[in-house]
C-alpha positions in Angstrom: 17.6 -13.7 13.6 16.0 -13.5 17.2 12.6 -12.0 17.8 12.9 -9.5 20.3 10.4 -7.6 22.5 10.4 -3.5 21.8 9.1 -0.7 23.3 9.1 2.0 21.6 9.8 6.4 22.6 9.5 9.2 21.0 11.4 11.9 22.5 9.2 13.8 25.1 6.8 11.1 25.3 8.9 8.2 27.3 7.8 7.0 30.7 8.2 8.4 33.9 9.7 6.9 36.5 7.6 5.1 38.2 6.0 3.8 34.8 9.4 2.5 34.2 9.9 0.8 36.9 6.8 -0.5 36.3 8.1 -2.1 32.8 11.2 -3.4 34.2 9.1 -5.4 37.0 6.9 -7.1 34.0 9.5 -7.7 32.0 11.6 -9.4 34.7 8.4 -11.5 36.2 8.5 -12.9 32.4 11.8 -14.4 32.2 13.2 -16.2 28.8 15.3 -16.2 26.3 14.0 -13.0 23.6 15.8 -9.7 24.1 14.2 -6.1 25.0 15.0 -3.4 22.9 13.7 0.4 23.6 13.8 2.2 20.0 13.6 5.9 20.9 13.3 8.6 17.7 13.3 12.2 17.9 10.4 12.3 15.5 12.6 14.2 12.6 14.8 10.9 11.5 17.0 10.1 14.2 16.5 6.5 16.2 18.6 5.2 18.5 17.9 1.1 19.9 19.0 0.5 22.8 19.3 -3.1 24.2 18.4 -4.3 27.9 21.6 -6.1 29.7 19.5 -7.7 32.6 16.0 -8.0 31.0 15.3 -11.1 28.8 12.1 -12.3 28.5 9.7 -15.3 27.6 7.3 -13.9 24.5 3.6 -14.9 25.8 0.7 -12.6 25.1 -0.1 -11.7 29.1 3.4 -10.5 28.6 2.5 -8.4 26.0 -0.9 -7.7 26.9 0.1 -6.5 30.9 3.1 -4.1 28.8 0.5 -2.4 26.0 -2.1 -2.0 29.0 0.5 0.7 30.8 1.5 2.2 27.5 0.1 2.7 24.6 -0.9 -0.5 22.6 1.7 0.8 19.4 4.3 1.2 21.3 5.1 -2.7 22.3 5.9 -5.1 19.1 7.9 -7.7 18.5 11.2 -7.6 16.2 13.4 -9.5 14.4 17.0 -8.8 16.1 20.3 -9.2 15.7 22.3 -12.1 16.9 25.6 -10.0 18.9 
């Protein structure tokens, strides 16, 4: 399969909104082929992944890099994914 970019939530921990925003503005100043996924768990077994329509990106490291700088470094990985 693919590799796609994820970022991932626990529940009570996701961004706010202007951190968001902030995610969406990287990720759409990288522009490429690789999906983004947000995996969000409840921390007691249930995950959800949800994938972006709009946002596709180009997998470089100042991608990467300028992403785990606003959150926190686990929380950004590459995945394999899914062809749909």
């Amino acid at each position: 399969g693919a590799i796609g970019l994820t970022i991932r939530w626990r529940s009570g921990t996701g961004p706010d909104r202007d951190t968001a925003r902030s995610i969406a503005a990287i990720c759409a100043s990288h522009p490429g082929p690789a999906p983004v996924l947000v995996e969000w768990t409840d921390g007691n077994g249930t995950t959800a992944t949800l994938r972006a329509r709009h946002l596709r990106v180009e997998l470089h490291e100042d991608l990467l890099t300028a992403l785990r700088d606003l959150t926190d470094a686990d929380q950004v990985t590459l995945s394999k994914v899914r062809q749909t």
